[in-house]
Each structure stands twice: as C-alpha cells, then as structure tokens.
C-alpha positions in Angstrom: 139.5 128.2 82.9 136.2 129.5 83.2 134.2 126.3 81.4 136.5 124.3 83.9 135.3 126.2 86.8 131.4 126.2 85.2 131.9 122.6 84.9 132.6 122.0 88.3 130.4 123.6 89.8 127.8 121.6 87.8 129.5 118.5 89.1 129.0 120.0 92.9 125.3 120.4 92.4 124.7 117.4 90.8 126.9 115.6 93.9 124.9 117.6 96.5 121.5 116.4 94.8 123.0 112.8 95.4 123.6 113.4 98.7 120.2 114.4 99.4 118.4 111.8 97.1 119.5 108.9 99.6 117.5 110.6 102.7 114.6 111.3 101.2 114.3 107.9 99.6 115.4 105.6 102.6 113.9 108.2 105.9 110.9 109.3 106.6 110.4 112.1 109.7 107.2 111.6 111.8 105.3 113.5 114.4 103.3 112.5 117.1 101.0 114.3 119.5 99.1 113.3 122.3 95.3 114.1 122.6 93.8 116.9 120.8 90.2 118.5 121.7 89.2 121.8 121.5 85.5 121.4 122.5 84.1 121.5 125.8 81.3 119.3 128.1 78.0 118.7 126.4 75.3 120.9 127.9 77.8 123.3 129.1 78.7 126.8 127.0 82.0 126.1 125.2 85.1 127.4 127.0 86.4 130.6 124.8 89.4 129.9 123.0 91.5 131.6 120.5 91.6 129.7 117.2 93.4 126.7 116.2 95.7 128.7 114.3 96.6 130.7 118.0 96.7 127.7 119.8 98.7 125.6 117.5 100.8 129.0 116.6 104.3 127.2 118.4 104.0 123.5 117.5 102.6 124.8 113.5 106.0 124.6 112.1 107.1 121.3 113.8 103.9 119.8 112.3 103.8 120.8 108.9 107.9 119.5 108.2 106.9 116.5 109.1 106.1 113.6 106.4 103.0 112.4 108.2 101.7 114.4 111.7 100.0 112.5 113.8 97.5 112.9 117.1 94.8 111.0 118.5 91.4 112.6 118.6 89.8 113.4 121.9 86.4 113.6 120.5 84.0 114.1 117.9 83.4 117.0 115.2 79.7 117.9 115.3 77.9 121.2 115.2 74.0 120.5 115.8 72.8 119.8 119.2 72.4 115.7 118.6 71.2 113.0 121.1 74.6 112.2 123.1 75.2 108.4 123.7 73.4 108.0 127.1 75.4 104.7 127.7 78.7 107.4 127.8 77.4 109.0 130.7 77.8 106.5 133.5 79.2 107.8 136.6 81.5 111.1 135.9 82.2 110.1 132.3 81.5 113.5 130.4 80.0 113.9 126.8 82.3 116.7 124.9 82.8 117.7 121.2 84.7 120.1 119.1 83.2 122.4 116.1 83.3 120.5 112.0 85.3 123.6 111.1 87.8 122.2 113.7 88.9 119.4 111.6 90.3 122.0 108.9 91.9 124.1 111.5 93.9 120.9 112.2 94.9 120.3 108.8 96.0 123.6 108.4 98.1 123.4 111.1 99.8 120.5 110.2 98.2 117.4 110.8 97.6 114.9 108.3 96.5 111.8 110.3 94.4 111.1 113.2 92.7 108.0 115.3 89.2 107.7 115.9 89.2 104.9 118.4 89.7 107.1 121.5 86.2 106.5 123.8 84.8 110.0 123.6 84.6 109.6 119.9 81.2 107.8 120.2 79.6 110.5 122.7 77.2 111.2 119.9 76.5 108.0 118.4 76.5 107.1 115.1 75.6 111.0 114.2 78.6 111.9 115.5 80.9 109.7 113.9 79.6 110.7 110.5 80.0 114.2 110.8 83.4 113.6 112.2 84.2 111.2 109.5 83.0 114.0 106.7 84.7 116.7 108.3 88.3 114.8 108.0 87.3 113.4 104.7 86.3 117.4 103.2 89.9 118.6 105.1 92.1 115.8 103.6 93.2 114.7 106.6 93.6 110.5 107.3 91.7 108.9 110.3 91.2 105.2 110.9 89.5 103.5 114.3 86.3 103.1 113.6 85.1 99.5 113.0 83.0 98.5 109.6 83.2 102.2 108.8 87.2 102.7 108.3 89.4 100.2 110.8 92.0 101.0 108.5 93.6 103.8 106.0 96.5 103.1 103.1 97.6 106.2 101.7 100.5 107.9 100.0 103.0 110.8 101.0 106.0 111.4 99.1 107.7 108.4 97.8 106.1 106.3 100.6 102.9 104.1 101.4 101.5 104.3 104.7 99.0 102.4 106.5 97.4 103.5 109.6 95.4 101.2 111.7 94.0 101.9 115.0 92.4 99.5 117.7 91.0 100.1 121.1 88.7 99.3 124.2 85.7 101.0 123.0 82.7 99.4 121.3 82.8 101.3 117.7 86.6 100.3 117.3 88.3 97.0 116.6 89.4 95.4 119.6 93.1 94.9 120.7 91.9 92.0 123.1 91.7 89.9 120.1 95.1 89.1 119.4 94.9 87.1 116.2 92.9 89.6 114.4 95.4 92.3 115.5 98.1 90.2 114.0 96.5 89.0 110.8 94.8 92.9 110.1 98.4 94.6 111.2 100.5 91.3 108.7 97.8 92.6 105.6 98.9 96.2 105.9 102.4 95.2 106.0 101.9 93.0 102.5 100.6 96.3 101.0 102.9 99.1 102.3 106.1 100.4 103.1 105.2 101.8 106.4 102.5 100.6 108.6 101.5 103.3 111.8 99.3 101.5 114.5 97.2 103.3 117.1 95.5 102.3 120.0 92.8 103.6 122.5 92.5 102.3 126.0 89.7 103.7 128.7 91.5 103.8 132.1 91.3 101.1 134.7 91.7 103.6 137.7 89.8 106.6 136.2 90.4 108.1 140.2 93.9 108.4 139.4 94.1 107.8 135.2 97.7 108.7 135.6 98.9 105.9 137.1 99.3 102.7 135.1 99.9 99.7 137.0 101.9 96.6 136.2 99.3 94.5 135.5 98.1 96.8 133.1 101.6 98.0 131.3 102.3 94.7 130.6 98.8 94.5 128.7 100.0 97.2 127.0 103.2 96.1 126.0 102.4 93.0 124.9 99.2 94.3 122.5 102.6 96.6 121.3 105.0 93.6 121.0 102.5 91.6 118.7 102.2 94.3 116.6 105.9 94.6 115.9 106.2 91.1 115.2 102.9 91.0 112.6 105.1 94.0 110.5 103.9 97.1 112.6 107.1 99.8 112.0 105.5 102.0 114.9 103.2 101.9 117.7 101.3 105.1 119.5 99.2 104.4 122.5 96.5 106.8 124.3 94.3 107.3 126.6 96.3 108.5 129.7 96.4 112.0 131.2 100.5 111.3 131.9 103.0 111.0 129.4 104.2 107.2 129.4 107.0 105.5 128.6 109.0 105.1 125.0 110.1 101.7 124.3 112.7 100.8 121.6 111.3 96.7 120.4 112.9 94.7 117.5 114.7 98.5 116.5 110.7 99.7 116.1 109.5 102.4 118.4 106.3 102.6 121.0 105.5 105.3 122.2 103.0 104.2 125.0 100.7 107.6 125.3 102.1 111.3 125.2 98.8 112.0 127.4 96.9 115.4 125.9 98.6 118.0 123.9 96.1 120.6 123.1 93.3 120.3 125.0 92.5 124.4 126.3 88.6 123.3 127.3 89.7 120.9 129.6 91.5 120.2 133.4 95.7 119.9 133.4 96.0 119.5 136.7 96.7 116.4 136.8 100.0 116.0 134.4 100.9 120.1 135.4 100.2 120.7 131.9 102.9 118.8 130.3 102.3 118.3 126.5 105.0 116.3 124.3 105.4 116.4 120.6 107.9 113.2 119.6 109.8 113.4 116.4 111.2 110.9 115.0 113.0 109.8 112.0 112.8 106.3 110.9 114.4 104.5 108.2 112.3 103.4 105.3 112.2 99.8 106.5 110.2 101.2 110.0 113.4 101.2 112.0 114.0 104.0 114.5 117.1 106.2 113.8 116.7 109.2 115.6 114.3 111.2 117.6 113.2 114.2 119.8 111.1 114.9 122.5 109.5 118.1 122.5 108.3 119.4 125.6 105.4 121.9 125.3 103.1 123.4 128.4 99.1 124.2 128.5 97.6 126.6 130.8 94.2 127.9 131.3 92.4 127.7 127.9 96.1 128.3 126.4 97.4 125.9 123.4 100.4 124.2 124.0 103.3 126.6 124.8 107.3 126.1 124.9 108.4 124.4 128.3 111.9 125.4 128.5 112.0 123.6 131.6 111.7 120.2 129.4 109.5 118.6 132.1 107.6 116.6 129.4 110.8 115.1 128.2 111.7 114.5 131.8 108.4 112.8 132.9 108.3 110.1 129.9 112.5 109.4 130.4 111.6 108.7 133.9 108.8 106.1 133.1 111.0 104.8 130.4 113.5 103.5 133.0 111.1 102.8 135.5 109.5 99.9 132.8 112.1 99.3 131.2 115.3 99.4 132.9 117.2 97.6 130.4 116.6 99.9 127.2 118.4 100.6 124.3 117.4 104.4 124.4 118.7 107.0 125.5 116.6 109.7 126.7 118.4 113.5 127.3 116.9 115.6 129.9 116.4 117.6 126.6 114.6 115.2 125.3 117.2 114.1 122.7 116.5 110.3 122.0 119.4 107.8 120.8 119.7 104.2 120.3 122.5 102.4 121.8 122.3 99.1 119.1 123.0 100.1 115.4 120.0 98.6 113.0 120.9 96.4 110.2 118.9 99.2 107.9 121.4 102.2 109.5 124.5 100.0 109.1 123.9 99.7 105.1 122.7 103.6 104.9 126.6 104.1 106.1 127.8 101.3 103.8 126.0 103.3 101.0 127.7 106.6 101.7 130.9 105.3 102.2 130.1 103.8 98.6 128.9 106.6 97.2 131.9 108.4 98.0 133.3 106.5 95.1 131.3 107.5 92.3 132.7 108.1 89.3 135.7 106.6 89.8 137.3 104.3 86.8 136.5 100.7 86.3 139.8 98.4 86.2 139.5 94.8 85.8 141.6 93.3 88.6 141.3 96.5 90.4 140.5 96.5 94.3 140.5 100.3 94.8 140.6 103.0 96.2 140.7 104.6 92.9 139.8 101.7 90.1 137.9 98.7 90.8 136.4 95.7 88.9 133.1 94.9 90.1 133.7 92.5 92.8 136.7 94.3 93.9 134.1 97.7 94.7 131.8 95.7 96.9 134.7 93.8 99.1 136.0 97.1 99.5 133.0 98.4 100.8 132.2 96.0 102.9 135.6 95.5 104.4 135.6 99.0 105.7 132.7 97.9 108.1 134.7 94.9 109.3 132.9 92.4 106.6 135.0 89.9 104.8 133.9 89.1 101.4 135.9 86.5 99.1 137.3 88.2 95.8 135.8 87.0 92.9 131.6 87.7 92.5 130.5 84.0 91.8 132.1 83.4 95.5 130.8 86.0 97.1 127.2 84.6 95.4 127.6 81.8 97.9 127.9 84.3 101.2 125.2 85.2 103.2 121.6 84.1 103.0 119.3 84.0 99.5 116.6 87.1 99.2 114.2 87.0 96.7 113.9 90.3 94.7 110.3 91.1 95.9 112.2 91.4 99.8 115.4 93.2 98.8 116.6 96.0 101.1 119.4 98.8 100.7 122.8 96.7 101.7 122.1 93.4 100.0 124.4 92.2 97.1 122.7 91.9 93.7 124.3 89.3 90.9 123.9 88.9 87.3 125.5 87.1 84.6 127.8 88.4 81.9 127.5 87.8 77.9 130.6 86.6 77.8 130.7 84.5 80.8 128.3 81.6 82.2 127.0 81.7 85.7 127.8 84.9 87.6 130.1 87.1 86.6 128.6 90.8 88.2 127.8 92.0 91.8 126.4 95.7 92.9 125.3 96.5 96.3 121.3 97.5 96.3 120.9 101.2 96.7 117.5 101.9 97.0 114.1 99.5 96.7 110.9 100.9 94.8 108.7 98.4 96.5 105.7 99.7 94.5 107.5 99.6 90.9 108.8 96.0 92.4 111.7 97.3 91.2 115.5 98.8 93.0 118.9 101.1 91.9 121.9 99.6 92.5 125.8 100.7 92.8 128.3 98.8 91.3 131.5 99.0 88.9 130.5 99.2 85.9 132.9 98.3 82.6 132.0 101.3 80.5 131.1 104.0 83.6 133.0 102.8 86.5 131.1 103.7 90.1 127.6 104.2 88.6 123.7 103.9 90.1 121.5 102.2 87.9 117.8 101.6 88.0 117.4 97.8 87.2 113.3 98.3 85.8 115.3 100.6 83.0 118.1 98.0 82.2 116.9 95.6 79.6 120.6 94.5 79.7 120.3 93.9 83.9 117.1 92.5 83.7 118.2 89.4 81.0 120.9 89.1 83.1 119.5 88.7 86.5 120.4 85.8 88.9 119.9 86.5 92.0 120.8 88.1 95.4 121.6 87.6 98.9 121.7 89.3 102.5 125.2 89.9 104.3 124.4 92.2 106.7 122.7 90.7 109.9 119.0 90.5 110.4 
C-alpha cells in the first residue's frame, strides 16, 4: 500500500511538471512601460530624487517576473559636462540626461530591454550616445534605435529568441517614413527569431498640446504599426506622447500606441495628471496576444510611479481605444483587465493540446477510437472532434485534409505523418506539440503501438525521422 501510494504520488508530480512544461514552452509574459528618465534640464541642478530602487520600489516585482521588461528611454546616460547638441535646443525643446549608474539601477529593477530612438537621446551628440550605449552594454540590459551603431538587437531569454528593433522621427534612428526598409529590416528579424518586439519614437506635431493626437496623425501611426505586423512583427510599442494612447488588437498581434511616461520624477505631470501604465501581456509563442493587464500607476512631485487604485491609467487608454477604434476585438475593464473577443488559431491548438494531454498514458488499441484506447488516427480524430473538427478515420485520409506545411513552418496543432515498416505510404499521424525552431526540430503526441498516448521529440527518433513524410495545417490561419 505504501509503494502504491509512493508511486502515485510520483506519477502526480511528474503530471504537474507536464502541465507546466506546455506554458513555458508555447507563452511568453511581457512588460511594457512608458517613458523612463530620471535626469533633469541641462544647465539646471538635478531635481533630488530617492534612488531607482525607491522609485521603482512598487512596479520592482511586476518587472522582474516578466520574461523581457520593456520601456523606452527618455534620454541619455552621461556623467561629464559634454557639449549638448545645439540643433536640440530650438524653441522650448530642453536638453536633459540621467546619471551612467542609472542604467544599472534599471537593470536591477527589472528591465531588460530599452529603445534608444526617443529624440532626447541625441541631446549630447555622439558623446552621449556612447556613454549611454556602454552603460546598457556594462548592465546587461538590451537597447536598439540607434542607426549604424545598433538599429537592431537578437537575443535570447529562456527558451526563446527575441529581436528588438526600434525606428523613429529623429536623425540618429532609422526612419519609420521609409516603409520598404521597415518591412524588409522587421521580415529579416522575423527569418531569425521566434519573437520580434518593434519600437518606435515619434516627436510631437502639436508640442503646445503633445497630448492630443490628431487623425491625420493616428492614422500615420497605425499604418507604420499595420506594416509591421504584416512584415512578421509579433508586437508593436509606440512613444513619444505625454497621454497614454490607445491599444489595438491587428492580425491577433498587439500595439500598444504610447503608455506616455512612467517614471519620470525630474519632470512636469501636469499634463496626463500623472497617470503612468505598466501593460502586461502574455503572448503565445507564435506573437499572438492571449491575455493582458493594464496597470495603472501614479507620479507626483519627484515621486516614482505609485499604485492608482483609482485605475485612471487603465481608464484613459480604454477610452482612446474606443475612440480609434470602435470596432475592436478588446476588451478593456475599467480595471484594466484586457480580453480578446476572437479566439487565435495558436490559442485554439494550446486547448486542443490539453484536452490531448488529458489522455496520456492511456493504452494503444488498434481499431480503437477512444476515450480509453486508441490507434493512432483514432487519437487525433478524437481530439479534433471535440473542437467541432471532422477528420476522416484512417491517417493516409486525413494526410489529404487541410493545407501542406513544410517542417521548417510547423506550429503546435498541425498533424504530423510518417510511414510504417510494415506498410507503404502513410500509415501514422500525431498532432505537433511543441516546435524548437532553433533545433529545427518539434515533440509530438500521438498513439503510439508500444506506449500508447506518448510525447516524443522527433530530433531523438531515428525511427521518426526515416519515417517522415510530411504534414499539414487544419486549424484555420
């Protein structure tokens, strides 16, 4: 009795892991801040304020759970008294800049990517890119935005590849004007990682009343946003706005138009009453959205962003969200819950999966069409049935269903075939469980002869690998 019991509980744990394992291979969980500068006007004694540590102490543990944190930088990291940028101080336009040892304040807070292409980066010229550029570089934090030096960063976190990209109005960042470059530098990233982040930096039109975006120039906006999407962008984070801005959900990809400053202690909040958002947001590991949260945060005085239990934050950008786009598949709570109302191809096969998971183990019959034996074909028309998805019976049949993938552009859902030693043509079908796009490589679930309901790696299978075929897509695009 007591083995039996040990036993069990073995089998728990080892179920539990499973359960967990899918997650973390097919989400990721992002953050995104709005503007962050601690510094103060050039030629002015800095403003007093606590530490980053203090003024990060309530947004700290949102940042640091997150699989990449993300904010756009308000201006430069430089110590020394450089030459500012004299062309930067036309008109009211003022030069500011934060301490080097801010950049590993940031890090230690959470963040572990910025932007560069935000104007007030080049207030100090070339000088003061570099020392921003070493500061992030000697704190480990990412940063792209600044053109010839780095327009673009691929790096790794976890189990995934990103690629962060930023663009902008400014003259030391690539320009989002030029559409075909956008879309053939955004299409490379996309060739080389799993996820690709793009950020963009626009000076205001009206800087009387930088608050205020008008049609004219939204729809600029949107549409720089909209070609990113299509080149293979899986999000889109826009700045350079005072307000928070709308959240739009495109092609099951989100943009997050600008989430205006979020720490910022050195500098006026009058104008947005202080509001500071944090967006979380969970995306599946193909880029599409799944869940995510608005956070709604407060600055006053020379204060880092504080708890707004009033939620205005989340209230301003749901408000601007229907105002632009009326017709929207999110839904925004006044808590600042955000939901999709469409169901993504990528979130319908993570419920196939489970449901197919849920079988595990269970005993391979030939014939067999479940629920408690199956043959192989019999375990993937069962699965797909319960999601309203005929499939015919037999696995060379179901072979001719759907559309053809080639393995290099498999995703979690499709059907995977192979032949069998004993038969010619096809004579096995799994369901893909996971994709390893940097092994080239995938796990699938299928009914196995000798272990029933199993997941196996198909770079480990000499026997799968002979034996492959081919696969194809049922779900919708």
């Amino acid at each position: 009795m007591q083995t039996t019991s040990v036993l069990r509980n073995i089998l728990f744990i080892l179920l539990s892991a499973f359960a967990l394992w899918l997650p973390a291979q097919n989400e990721v969980r992002l953050v995104f801040t709005g503007e962050v500068n601690m510094g103060s006007n050039y030629g002015v004694n800095r403003v007093a304020t606590a530490g980053t540590a203090q003024l990060m102490s309530e947004t700290t543990p949102l940042l640091q759970k997150a699989d990449i944190a993300f904010a756009t930088l308000g201006t430069v990291f430089i110590d020394i008294d450089a030459a500012p940028n004299r062309t930067n101080m036309i008109g009211a336009h003022r030069l500011i800049r934060m301490p080097e040892s801010c950049a590993a304040e940031m890090a230690e807070a959470g963040f572990t990517a910025v932007s560069l292409a935000g104007s007030h980066v080049a207030d100090f010229g070339i000088e003061g890119i570099q020392t921003t550029i070493n500061s992030l570089r000697d704190a480990k934090v990412e940063y792209a935005g600044v053109k010839a030096m780095q327009d673009y960063k691929i790096f790794e976190r976890g189990n995934h590849r990103y690629g962060l990209i930023a663009f902008g109005t400014s003259v030391h960042t690539i320009s989002m004007a030029d559409s075909t470059l956008v879309r053939n530098m955004v299409s490379g990233l996309d060739e080389q990682c799993d996820m690709v982040i793009v950020a963009y930096s626009i000076d205001h039109t009206n800087p009387a009343n930088p608050q205020h975006i008008g049609q004219e120039e939204m729809q600029s906006e949107i549409n720089f946003a909209h070609v990113c999407i299509n080149a293979g962008a899986d999000i889109v984070i826009g700045s350079g706005h005072t307000q928070p801005q709308p959240i739009e959900l495109y092609k099951d990809r989100l943009i997050i138009y600008d989430l205006g400053h979020f720490c910022t202690p050195a500098t006026s909040h009058s104008s947005n009453q202080g509001a500071a958002p944090l967006i979380e947001a969970t995306l599946f590991a193909d880029g599409t959205f799944k869940s995510g949260r608005i956070v709604s945060f407060k600055q006053k005085g020379t204060s880092g962003p504080k708890a707004d239990n009033t939620h205005e934050s989340a209230k301003i950008i749901k408000a601007a969200t229907r105002q632009h786009f009326p017709k929207t598949e999110l839904e925004i709570t006044d808590e600042g819950q955000i939901t999709s109302t469409s169901e993504s191809p990528y979130a319908l096969a993570m419920r196939m999966l489970a449901e197919a998971e849920r079988h595990k183990g269970k005993r391979y019959q030939m014939g067999a069409t479940g629920p408690n034996q199956f043959d192989c074909s019999g375990f993937t028309s069962y699965v797909f049935a319960k999601f309203g998805i005929k499939l015919e019976r037999m696995a060379a049949a179901q072979y001719t269903q759907g559309q053809a993938v080639d393995k290099r552009n498999l995703r979690p859902g499709d059907l995977v075939f192979f032949t069998r030693s004993s038969v010619r043509g096809v004579g096995h079908v799994g369901i893909v469980y996971s994709v390893d796009k940097r092994r080239g490589s995938f796990k699938f679930i299928h009914a196995a002869v000798s272990t029933g309901i199993t997941i196996d790696d198909f770079a480990s299978s000499a026997y799968y690998i002979k034996r492959y075929v081919g696969a194809r897509r049922i779900l919708p695009d």
